[in-house]
VOLUM-786061 format. One record per residue: residue number from 1; residue in three letters; x, y, z of N, C-alpha, C, CB in turn. Coordinates in nm, 4 decimals, m for minus. Glycine has a CB too. Example, Ala and Ser with C-alpha at 12.3 -4.5 7.8 and 13.67 -1.06 7.14 Angstrom:
2
1,ALA,1.3190,m0.5690,0.7800,1.2300,m0.4500,0.7800,1.3200,m0.3300,0.7800,1.1308,m0.4473,0.9046
2,SER,1.2850,m0.2250,0.7080,1.3670,m0.1060,0.7140,1.2900,0.0030,0.7870,1.4084,m0.0598,0.5725
This chain:
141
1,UNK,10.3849,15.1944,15.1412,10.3926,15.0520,15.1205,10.3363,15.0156,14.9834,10.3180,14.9778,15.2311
2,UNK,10.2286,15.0882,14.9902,10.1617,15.0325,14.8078,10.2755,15.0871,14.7070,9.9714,15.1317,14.7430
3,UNK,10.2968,15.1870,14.7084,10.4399,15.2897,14.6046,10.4988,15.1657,14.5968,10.5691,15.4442,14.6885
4,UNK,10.5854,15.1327,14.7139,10.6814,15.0019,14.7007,10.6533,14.8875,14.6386,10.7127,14.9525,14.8121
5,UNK,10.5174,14.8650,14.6246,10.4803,14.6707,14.5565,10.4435,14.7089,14.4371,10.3287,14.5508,14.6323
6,UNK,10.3590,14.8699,14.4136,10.3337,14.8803,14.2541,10.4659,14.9153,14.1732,10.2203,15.0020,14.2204
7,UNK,10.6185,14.9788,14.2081,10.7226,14.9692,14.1682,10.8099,14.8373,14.1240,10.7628,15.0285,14.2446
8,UNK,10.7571,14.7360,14.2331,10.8336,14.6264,14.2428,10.7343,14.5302,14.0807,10.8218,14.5494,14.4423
9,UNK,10.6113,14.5358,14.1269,10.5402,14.4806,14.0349,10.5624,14.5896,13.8294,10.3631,14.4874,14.1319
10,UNK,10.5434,14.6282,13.8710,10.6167,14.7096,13.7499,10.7378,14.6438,13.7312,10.6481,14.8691,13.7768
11,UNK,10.8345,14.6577,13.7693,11.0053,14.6117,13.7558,10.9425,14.4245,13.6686,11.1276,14.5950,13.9985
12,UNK,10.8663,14.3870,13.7588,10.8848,14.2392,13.7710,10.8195,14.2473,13.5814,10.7679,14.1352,13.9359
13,UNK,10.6947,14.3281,13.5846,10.6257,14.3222,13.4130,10.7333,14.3450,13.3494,10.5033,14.4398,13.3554
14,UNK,10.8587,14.5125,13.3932,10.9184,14.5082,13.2496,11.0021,14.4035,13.2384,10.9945,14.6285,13.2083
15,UNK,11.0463,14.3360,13.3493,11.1607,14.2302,13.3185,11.0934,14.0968,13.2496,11.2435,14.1842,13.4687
16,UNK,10.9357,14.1028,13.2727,10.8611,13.9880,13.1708,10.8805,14.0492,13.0427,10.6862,13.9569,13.1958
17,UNK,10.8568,14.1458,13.0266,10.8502,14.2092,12.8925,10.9706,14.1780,12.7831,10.8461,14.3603,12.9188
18,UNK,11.0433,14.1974,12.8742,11.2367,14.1752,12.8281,11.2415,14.0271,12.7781,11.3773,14.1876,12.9954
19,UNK,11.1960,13.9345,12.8755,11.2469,13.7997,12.8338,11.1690,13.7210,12.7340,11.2585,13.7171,12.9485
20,UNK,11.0424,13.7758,12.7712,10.9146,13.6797,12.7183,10.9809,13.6658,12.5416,10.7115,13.7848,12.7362
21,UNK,10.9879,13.7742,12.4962,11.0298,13.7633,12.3202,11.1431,13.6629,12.3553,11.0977,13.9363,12.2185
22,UNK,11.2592,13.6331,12.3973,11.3628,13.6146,12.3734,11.3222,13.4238,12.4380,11.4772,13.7407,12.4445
23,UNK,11.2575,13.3712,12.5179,11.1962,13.2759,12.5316,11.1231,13.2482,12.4158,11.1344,13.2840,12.6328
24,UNK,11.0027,13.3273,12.3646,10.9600,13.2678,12.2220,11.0319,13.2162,12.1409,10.9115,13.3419,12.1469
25,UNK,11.1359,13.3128,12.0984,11.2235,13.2616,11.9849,11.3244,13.1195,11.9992,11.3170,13.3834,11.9552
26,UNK,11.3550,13.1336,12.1368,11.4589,13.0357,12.1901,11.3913,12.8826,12.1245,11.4694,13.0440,12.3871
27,UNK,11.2453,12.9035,12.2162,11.1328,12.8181,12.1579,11.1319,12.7816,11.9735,10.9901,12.9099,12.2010
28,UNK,11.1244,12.8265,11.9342,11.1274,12.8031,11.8140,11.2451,12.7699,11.7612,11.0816,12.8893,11.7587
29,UNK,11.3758,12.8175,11.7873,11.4845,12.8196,11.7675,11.4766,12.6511,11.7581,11.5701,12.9050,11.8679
30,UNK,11.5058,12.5927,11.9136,11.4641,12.4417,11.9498,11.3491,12.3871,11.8735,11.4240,12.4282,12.0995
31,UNK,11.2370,12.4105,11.8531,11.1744,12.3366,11.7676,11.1843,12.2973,11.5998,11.0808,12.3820,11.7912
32,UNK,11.2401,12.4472,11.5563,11.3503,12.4225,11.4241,11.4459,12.3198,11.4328,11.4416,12.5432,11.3966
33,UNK,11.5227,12.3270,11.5081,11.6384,12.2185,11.5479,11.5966,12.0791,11.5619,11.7032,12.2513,11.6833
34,UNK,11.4809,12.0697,11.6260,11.4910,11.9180,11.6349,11.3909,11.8867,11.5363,11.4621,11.8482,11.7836
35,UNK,11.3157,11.9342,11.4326,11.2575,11.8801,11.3085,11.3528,11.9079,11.2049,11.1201,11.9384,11.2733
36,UNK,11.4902,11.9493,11.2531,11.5703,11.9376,11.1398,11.6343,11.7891,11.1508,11.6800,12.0588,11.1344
37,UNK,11.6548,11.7625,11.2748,11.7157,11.6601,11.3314,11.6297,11.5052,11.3205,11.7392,11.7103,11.4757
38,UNK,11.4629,11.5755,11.3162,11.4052,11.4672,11.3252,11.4411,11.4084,11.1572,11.2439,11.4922,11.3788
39,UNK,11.3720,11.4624,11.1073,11.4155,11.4954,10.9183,11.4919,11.4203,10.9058,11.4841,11.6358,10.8515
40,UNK,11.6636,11.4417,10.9656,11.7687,11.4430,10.8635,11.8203,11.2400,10.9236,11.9208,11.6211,10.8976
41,UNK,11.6997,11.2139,11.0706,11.7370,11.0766,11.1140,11.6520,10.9810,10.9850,11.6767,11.0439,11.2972
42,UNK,11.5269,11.0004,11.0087,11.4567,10.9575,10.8918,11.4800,10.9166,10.7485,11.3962,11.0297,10.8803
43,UNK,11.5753,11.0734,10.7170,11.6656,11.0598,10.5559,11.7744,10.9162,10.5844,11.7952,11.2469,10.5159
44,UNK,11.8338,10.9303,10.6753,11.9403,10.8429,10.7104,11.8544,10.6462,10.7779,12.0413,10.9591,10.8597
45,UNK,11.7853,10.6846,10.7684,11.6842,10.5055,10.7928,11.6159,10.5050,10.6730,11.5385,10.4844,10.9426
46,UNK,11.5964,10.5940,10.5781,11.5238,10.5562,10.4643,11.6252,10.4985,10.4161,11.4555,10.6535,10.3790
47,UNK,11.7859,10.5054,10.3563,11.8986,10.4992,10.3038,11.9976,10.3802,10.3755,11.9480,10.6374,10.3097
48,UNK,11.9345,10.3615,10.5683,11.9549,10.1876,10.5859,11.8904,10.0631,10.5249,11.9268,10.1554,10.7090
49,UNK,11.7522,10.1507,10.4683,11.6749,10.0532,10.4436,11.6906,10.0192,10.2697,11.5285,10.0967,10.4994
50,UNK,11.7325,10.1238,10.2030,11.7563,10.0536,10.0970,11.8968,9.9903,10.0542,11.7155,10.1289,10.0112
51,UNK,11.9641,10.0105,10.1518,12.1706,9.9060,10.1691,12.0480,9.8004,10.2188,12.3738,9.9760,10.3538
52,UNK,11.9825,9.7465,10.3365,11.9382,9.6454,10.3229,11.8961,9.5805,10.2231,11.8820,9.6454,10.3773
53,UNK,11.7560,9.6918,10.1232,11.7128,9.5851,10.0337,11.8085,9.5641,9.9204,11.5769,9.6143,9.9794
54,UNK,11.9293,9.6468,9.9290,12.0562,9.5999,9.7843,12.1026,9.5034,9.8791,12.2106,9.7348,9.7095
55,UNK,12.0953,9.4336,10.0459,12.1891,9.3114,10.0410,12.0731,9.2386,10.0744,12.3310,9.2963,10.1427
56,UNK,11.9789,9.2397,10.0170,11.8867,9.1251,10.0666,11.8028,9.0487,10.1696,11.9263,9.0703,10.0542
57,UNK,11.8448,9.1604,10.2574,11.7897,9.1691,10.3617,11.6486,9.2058,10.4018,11.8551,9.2271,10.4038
58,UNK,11.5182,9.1536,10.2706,11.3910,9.2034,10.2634,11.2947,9.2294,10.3838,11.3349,9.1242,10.1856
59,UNK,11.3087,9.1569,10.4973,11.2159,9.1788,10.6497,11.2581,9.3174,10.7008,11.2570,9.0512,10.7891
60,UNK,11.3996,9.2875,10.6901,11.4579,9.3993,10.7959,11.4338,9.4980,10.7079,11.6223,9.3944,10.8543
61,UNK,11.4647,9.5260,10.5488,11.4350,9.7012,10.4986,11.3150,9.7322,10.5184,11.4537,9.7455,10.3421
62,UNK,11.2056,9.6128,10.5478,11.0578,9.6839,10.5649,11.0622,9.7311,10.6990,10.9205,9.5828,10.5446
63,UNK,11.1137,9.6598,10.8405,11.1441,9.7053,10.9370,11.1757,9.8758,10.9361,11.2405,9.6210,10.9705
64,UNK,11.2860,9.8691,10.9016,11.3179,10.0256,10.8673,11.2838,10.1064,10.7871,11.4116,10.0491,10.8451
65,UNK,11.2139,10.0828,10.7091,11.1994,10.1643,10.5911,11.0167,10.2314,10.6890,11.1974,10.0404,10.3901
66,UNK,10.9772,10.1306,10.7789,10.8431,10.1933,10.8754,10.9253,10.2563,10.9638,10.7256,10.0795,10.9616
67,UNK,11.0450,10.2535,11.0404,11.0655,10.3406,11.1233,11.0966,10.4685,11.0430,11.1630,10.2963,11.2142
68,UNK,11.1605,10.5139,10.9230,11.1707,10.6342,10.8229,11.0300,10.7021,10.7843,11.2401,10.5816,10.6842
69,UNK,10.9528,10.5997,10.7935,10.8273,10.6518,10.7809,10.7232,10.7608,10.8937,10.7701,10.5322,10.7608
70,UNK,10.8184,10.8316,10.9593,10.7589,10.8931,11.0649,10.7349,11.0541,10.9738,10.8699,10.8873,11.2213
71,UNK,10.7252,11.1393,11.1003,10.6953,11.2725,11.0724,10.7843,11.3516,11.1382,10.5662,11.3084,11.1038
72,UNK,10.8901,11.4479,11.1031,10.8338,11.4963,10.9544,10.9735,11.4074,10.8697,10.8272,11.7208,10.9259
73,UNK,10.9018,11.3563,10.6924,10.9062,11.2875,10.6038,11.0364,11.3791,10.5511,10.7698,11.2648,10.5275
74,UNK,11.1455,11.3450,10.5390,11.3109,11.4128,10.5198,11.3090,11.3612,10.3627,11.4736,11.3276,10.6428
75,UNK,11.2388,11.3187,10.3242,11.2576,11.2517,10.1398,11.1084,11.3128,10.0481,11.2475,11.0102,10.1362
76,UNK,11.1635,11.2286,9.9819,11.0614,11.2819,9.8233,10.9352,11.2174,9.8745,11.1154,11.1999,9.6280
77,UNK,10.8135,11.2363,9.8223,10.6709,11.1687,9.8251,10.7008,11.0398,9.7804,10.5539,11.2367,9.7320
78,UNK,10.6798,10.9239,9.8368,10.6935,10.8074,9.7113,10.8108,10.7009,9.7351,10.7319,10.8866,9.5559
79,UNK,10.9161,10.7435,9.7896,11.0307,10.7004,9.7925,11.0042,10.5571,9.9272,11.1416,10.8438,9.8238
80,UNK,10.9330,10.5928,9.9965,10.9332,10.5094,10.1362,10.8086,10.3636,10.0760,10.8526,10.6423,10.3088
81,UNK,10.7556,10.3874,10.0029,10.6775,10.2715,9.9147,10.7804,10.2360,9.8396,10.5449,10.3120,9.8195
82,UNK,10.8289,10.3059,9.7467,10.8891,10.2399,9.6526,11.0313,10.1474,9.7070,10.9180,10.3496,9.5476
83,UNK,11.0632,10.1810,9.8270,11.1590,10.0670,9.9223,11.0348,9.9078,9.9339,11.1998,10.1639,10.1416
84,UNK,10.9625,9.9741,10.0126,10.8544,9.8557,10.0593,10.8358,9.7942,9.9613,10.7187,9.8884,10.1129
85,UNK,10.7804,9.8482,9.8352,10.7275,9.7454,9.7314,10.8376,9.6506,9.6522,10.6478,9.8292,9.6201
86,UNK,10.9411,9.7268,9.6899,11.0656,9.6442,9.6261,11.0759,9.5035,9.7162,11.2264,9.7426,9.6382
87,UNK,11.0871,9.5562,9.8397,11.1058,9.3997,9.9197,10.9677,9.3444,9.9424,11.1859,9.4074,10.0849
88,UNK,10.8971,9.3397,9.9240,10.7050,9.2652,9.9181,10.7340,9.2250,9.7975,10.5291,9.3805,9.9224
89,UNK,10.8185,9.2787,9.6830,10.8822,9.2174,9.5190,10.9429,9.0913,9.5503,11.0173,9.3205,9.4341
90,UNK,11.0327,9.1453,9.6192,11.1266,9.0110,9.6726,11.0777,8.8716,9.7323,11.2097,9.0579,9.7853
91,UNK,10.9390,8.9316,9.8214,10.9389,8.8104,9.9420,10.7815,8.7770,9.8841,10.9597,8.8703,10.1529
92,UNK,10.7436,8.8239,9.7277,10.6860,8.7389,9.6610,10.5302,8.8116,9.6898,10.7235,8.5809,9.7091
93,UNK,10.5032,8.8874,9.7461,10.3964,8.9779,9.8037,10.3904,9.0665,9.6840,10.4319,9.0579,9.9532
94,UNK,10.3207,8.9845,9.5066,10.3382,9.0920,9.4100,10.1840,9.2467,9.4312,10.3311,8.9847,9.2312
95,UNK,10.0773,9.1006,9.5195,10.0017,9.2344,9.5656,10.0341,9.3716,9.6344,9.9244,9.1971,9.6402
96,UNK,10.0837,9.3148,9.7358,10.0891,9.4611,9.8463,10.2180,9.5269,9.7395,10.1560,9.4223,10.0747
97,UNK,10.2734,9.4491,9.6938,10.4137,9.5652,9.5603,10.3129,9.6551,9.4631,10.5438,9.4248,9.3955
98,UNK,10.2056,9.5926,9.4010,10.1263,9.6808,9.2939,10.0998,9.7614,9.3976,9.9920,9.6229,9.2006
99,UNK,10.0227,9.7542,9.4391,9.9495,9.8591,9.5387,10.0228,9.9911,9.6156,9.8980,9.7719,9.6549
100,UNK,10.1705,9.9379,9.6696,10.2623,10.0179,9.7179,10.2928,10.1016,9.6137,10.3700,9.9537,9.7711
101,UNK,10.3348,10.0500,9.4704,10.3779,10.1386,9.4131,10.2586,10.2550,9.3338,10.4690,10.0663,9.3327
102,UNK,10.1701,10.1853,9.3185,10.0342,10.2682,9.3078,10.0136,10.4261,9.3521,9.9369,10.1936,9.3927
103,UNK,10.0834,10.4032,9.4793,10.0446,10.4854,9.5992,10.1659,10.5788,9.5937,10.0249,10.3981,9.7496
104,UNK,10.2879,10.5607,9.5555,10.4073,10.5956,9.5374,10.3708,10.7090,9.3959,10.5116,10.4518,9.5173
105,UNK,10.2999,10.6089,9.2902,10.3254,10.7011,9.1984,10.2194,10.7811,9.2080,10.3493,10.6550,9.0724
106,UNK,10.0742,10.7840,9.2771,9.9762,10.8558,9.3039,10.0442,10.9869,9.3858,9.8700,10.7682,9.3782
107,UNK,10.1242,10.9442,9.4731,10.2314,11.0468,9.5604,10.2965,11.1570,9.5056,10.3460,10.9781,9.6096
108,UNK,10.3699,11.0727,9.3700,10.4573,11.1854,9.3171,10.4114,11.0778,9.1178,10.6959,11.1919,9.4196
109,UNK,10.3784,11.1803,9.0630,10.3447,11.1193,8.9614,10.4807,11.1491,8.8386,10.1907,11.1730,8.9277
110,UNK,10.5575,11.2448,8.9312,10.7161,11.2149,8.8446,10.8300,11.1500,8.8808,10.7836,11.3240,8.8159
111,UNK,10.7984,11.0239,9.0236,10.8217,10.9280,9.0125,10.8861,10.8241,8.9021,10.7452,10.9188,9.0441
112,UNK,11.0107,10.8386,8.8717,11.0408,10.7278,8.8075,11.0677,10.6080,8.8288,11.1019,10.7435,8.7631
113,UNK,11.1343,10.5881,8.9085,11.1237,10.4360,8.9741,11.0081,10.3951,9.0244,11.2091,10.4128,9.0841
114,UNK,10.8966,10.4519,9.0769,10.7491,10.3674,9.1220,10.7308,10.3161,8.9823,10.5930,10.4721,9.1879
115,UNK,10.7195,10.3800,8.8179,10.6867,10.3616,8.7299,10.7391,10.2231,8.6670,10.7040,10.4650,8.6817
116,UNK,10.8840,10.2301,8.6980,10.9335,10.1672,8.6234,10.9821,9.9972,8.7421,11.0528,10.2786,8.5479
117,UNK,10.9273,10.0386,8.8040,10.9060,9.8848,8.8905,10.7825,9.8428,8.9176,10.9637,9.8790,9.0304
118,UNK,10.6771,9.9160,8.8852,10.4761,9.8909,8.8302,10.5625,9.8174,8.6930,10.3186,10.1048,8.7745
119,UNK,10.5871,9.8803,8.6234,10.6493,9.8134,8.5052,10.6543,9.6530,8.5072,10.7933,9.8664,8.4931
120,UNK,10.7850,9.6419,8.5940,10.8190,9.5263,8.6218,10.7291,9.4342,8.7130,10.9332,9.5430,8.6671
121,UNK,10.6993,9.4629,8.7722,10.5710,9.3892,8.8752,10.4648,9.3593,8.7605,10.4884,9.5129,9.0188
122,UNK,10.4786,9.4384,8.6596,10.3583,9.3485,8.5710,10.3928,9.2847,8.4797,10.2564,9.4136,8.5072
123,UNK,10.5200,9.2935,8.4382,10.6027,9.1831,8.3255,10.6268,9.0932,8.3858,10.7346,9.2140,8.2566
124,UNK,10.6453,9.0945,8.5382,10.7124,8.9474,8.6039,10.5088,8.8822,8.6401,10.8666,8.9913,8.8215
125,UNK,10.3901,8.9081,8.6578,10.2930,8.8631,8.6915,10.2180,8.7563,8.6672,10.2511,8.9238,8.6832
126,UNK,10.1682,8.6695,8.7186,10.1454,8.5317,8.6185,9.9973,8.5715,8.5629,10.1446,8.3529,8.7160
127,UNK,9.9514,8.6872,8.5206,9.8713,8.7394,8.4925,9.8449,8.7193,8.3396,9.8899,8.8468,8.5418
128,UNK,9.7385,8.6930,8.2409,9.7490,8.6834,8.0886,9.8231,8.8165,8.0425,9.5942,8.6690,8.0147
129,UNK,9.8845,8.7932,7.9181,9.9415,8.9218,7.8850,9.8047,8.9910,7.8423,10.0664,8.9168,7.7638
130,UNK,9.7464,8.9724,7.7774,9.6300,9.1092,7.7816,9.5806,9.1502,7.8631,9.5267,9.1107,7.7283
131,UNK,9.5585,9.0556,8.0140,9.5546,9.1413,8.1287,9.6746,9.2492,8.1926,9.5279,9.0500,8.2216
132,UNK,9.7754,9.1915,8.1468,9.8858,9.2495,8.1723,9.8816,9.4468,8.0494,10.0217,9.0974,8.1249
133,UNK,9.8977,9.3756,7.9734,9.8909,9.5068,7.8858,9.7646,9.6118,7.9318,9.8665,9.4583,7.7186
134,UNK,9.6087,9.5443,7.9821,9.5478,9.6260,8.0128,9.5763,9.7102,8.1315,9.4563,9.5797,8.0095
135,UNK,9.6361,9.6318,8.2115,9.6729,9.7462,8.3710,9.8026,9.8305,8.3324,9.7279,9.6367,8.5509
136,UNK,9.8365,9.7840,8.2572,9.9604,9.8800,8.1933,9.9165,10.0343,8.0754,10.0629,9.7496,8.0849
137,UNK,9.8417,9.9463,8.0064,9.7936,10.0665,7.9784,9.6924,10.2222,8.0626,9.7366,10.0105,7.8896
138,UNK,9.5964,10.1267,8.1511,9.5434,10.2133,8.1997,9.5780,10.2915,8.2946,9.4688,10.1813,8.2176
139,UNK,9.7315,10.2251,8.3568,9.8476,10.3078,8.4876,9.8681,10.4783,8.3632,10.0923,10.1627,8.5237
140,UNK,9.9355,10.4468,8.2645,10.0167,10.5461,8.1971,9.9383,10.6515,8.1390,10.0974,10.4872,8.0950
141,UNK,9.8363,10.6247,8.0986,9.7249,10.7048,8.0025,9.6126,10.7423,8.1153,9.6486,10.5940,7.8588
């Protein structure tokens, strides 16, 4: 009787043995897949949100441009501010725009568009121009 359950129990390990790898990978297989998937939804709501902010639609691209903002991040460093600060541009919010893009170009400092809409957020500012020239200078240098 024991012969018989330590055979059976044997059989049962090598057939764990057999599957267990092929379950890991499966595992991973699926978890590759759906952070590709998560990724490539994200890329595709970052890219609703800026057809919104080209039709003017400034509430709603911030709407979406936070749902793109998840994990894992399918775009460049920088890109998901530099939506936001565009429409906080729009809806007159020139603070939270400096700041967004701040953070954008702190993100990716070869960023050209964070740069060049800090730019503009400080040419459009009702700020003195020598205050203006000073935050401009001290962004670039």
């Amino acid at each position: 009787m024991w012969v018989g359950e330590s055979r059976r129990s044997l059989a049962n390990r090598t057939a764990l043995a057999r599957w267990m790898p092929r379950a890991i990978v499966a595992v991973i297989l699926l978890a590759a897949v759906g952070t590709y998937l998560l990724r490539a939804r994200h890329e595709r709501q970052l890219n609703e949100a800026r057809r919104l902010l080209d039709g003017g639609r400034y509430v709603e691209a911030l709407q979406m441009a936070d749902l793109a903002d998840g994990w894992p991040r399918g775009n460049r460093p920088g890109r998901i501010d530099v939506v936001r600060a565009e429409a906080h541009q729009h809806l007159g919010h020139h603070d939270v725009s400096e700041k967004l893009l701040l953070r954008a170009y702190k993100d990716d400092p070869s960023n050209f568009w964070a740069l060049a809409d800090l730019a503009g957020c400080y040419a459009s500012s009702d700020r003195s121009a020598a205050e203006r020239r000073r935050l401009a200078g001290s962004r670039w240098f």
